[in-house]
Phi, psi and omega in degrees: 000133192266107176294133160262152167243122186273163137220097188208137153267038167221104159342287180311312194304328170307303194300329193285292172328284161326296193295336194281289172320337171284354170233052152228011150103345178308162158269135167225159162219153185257143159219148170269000203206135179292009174268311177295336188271353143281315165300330151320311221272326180285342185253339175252180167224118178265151171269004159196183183206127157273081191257108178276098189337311208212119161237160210310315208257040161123181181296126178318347190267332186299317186305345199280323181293328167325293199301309181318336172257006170283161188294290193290076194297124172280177151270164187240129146257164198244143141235141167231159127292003205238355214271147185244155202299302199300281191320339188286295214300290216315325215288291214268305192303293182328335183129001181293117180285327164230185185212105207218163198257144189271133358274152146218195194260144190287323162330300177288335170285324159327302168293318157323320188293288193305305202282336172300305162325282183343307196288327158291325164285346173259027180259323158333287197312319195290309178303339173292320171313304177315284185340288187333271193306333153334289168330282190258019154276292202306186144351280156351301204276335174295111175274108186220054182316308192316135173296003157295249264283308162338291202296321204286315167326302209291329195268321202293305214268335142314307162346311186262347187279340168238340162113105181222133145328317182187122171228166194222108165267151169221126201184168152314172176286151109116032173261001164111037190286289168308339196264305171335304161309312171344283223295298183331314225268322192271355170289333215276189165336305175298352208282352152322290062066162201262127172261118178230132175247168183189117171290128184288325181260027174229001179238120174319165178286307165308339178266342203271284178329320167276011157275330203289304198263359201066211154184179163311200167233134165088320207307326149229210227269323179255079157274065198273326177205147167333081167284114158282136169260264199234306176277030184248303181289337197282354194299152200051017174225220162304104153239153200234053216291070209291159186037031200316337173277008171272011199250162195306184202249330200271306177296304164336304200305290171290347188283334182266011177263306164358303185301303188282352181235016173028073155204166182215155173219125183311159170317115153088011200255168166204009164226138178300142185230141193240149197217159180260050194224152196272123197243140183254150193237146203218196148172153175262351205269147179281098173302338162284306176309287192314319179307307198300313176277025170055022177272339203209145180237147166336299195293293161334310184306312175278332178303288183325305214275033184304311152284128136255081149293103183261121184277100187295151191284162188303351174264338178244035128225095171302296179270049153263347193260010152266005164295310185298300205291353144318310171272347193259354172277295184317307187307289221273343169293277165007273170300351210236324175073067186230175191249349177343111179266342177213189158242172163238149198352318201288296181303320179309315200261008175290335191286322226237355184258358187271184216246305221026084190293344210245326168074232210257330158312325204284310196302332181273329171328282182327290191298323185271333128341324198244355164258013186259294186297325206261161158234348187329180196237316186207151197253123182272197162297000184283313183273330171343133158324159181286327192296342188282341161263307181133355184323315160279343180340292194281325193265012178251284166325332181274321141342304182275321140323030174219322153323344251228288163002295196292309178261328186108109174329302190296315176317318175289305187304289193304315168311311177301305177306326189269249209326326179292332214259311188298322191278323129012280193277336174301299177290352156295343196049063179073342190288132186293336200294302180334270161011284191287340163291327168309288205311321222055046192214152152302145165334295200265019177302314195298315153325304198277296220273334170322300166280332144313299194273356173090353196248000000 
C-alpha cells in the first residue's frame, strides 16, 4: 500500500483529504507542522507528501531541503491558498513535483496523485534498470586484475561520475574496446538511453553516412522512406564509433562539424535537427600516422581525444589472463551444460606464457572450443591448440622444407603467404585492417593479395 503524508493545519483539508484517499486504498498520515512532519519523515518512508505553503512553524518549502536528504526522496506536491506563479517555480526548483491551488477538487487532487505515483514507480523501474545493465555492463562485470586494467576502472568511472562528450579508445583487436564503451556508457548518466554502435570498416564508405545521419524520402533514388540514422537514435545517450580510422576523410569533416555545433540534418533534409550525445570512438590503428599521411584529420583527433584510453593487450597483463579463462569456463560450462572443472598446473602456464596476438577475443575463442568439444574432467596441455605450445613446430617446419623440394620454391613461397594471410583473418575475425597489421602490410597491399589467392 503506497503512504501519503498530508501536512496541512486546517483541520478540514486534512480530515477531507484523509477520508477521500483512504478510499482509494492509500495510507494515509497526517501533520500540522514542519516539526511534526519531520519526525513522520524519520520514522516512516512515504511515497508522497501533500505540503501545504505556509504553516504555523514556517514555509512548506523550508521542508523540501528536510526532504531532499532523506535516502527514500517522496514526491512532493505543493498547496496554497496564497500561491503565485513565483511560489510554483521556487516550489518545482527545490524538488517539488507539482504545484496545486486552494480550493480544489479531490478529483483533481486524484489525479495529480496518480500521475505523480506513475512517475515514481517509473522512476523505481529506471534505477532498476540502471541497477541491472551496472551489473552486466559495468565496471564490476569486467574481469580486470591487473594494475592496467585498475587505472583504466578509475578513468571509466570518473568519466561516468562527471560526464564527458568525447572519448578515444585504443588498443589492439580483440583487448575489449566495445566492453570499455559499455562501461563508460551504463556507469554513467546515460545509461537510460541507447548505446548504439557501429563499425566504421564493415560498412562502404558511401554508405556509412546515411547509417550515421539517415535521410529523407526521395534524397536519392532508392530513398522509398524515411530514415533516422544512428546518430539520431543514439540522442541523449551513447554513440560508439568502432574503427574510427577507417572512415573516409570526407566524412571526418563532417562528423567533427556535428561534434561541435551538436545538430545533424538528414540526407536530403532541410531542417536542423539537434541532439545531446556522448560519442565514443575506438581504433586499433596508429592515428598520429594516418594524420601525417593526410587520412585522419587533426582537428578530429583533438575533438575525440578529450578522454584518452589505451588498453594494453592481454600479454602485457599475465594476471589477468587465467582470471579471464576462468571466467569464460564457468560461462561456457554453462552454456554447454558441461563440467569442466579446471585447468592443470601445466595448462595454466602454458596459457600464461602464451603471446596471444588475438588478445582477450583469441582466450575466449579457445576456451569456448574446448569446452564444446572436450569432456575431460580438467583441461589440460592436450586439449590446448598445438600453437600455443610449439609443440608441433620443429617437425612442421621440418616437413614444409621437404615440401619446398617437391612444388617448386615460388610455389612453396605462395602456398606459405596464403596460409599466413587465411590465419591472418582467423585471428582477425576478418578484419582486413587488423589483418594487415598482424601482416605488417598495407590494407590495400593485403586487398590486392586477397584477391590473387582468391579468398
Amino acid at each position: 500500500m503506497e503512504k501519503i503524508l498530508i501536512v496541512d493545519d486546517e483541520e478540514i483539508i486534512t480530515e477531507s483529504l484523509t477520508g477521500f484517499l483512504s478510499g482509494k486504498g492509500y495510507y494515509i498520515e497526517s501533520a500540522e507542522t514542519i516539526a511534526k512532519a519531520k519526525e513522520a519523515i524519520d520514522r516512516d518512508i512515504f511515497d508522497l507528501i501533500l505540503l501545504d505553503l505556509k504553516l504555523p512553524d514556517g514555509q512548506g518549502i523550508e521542508l523540501l531541503d528536510f526532504i531532499s536528504k532523506s535516502k527514500e526522496k517522496p514526491i512532493v506536491i505543493m498547496m496554497t491558498a496564497y500561491g503565485t506563479i513565483s511560489d510554483a517555480v521556487s516550489a518545482i526548483k527545490k524538488g517539488a513535483y507539482d504545484f496545486i491551488q486552494k480550493p480544489f477538487r479531490t478529483k483533481d487532487i486524484e489525479v495529480i496523485i496518480k500521475l505523480a505515483m506513475d512517475a515514481k514507480r517509473l522512476n523505481r523501474e529506471i534505477r532498476e534498470l540502471q541497477r541491472l545493465n551496472a551489473e552486466k555492463y559495468g565496471i564490476k562485470s569486467i574481469i580486470g586484475r591487473s594494475e592496467k586494467m585498475q587505472d583504466i576502472f578509475k578513468i571509466v568511472r570518473k568519466i561516468a561520475d562527471k560526464g564527458v562528450n568525447s572519448v578515444l579508445i585504443r588498443g589492439e583487436s580483440g583487448v575489449g574496446k566495445e566492453v570499455i564503451a559499455k562501461a563508460i556508457h551504463y556507469e554513467g548518466r546515460r545509461s537510460i538511453y541507447p548505446f548504439v554502435a557501429i563499425n566504421c570498416s564493415s560498412i562502404p564508405a558511401n554508405l556509412l553516412e546515411s547509417e550515421l545521419y539517415g535521410y529523407e524520402k526521395g534524397a536519392f533514388t532508392d530513398a522509398k522512406e524515411k530514415k533516422v540514422g544512428l546518430l539520431e537514435k543514439a540522442n541523449r545517450g551513447t554513440l560508439f564509433l568502432d574503427e574510427i580510422g577507417d572512415m573516409s576523410y570526407e566524412l571526418q569533416s563532417k562528423l567533427l562539424r556535428t561534434l561541435e555545433e551538436r545538430s545533424i540534418r538528414r540526407l536530403g533534409g532541410t531542417t536542423d535537427i539537434n541532439i545531446d550525445i556522448q560519442v565514443i570512438a575506438a581504433t586499433n590503428q596508429d592515428l598520429e600516422r594516418l594524420i601525417e599521411e593526410n587520412r585522419f584529420r587533426k582537428d578530429l583527433y583533438y575533438r575525440l581525444k578529450v578522454i584518452e584510453i589505451n588498453i594494453p593487450p592481454l600479454r602485457e597483463r599475465k594476471e589477468d589472463i587465467m582470471a579471464l579463462a576462468k571466467y569464460f569456463l564457468v560461462s561456457f560450462n554453462s552454456q554447454f551444460n558441461k563440467n569442466i572443472k579446471g585447468f592443470t598446473e601445466e595448462a595454466e602456464k602454458i596459457l600464461e606464457n602464451y603471446y596471444f596476438p588475438g588478445n582477450v577475443r583469441e582466450l575466449r575463442n579457445i576456451i569456448e572450443k574446448i569446452c564444446l568439444l572436450e569432456d575431460a574432467e580438467y583441461i589440460g596441455a592436450e586439449q590446448l591448440p598445438s600453437e600455443l605450445s610449439g609443440k608441433n613446430q620443429q617437425n612442421d617446419s621440418k616437413f614444409e622444407i621437404s615440401k619446398a623440394f617437391s612444388i617448386g620454391l615460388e610455389q612453396f613461397i605462395e602456398g606459405l603467404e596464403k596460409q599466413i594471410i587465411i590465419e591472418a583473418l582467423r585471428r582477425s575475425d576478418n578484419n582486413k585492417t587488423e589483418a594487415a597489421r598482424l601482416l605488417s602490410m598495407d590494407r590495400s597491399t593485403l586487398r590486392y593479395k586477397m584477391k590473387h589467392y582468391n579468398l
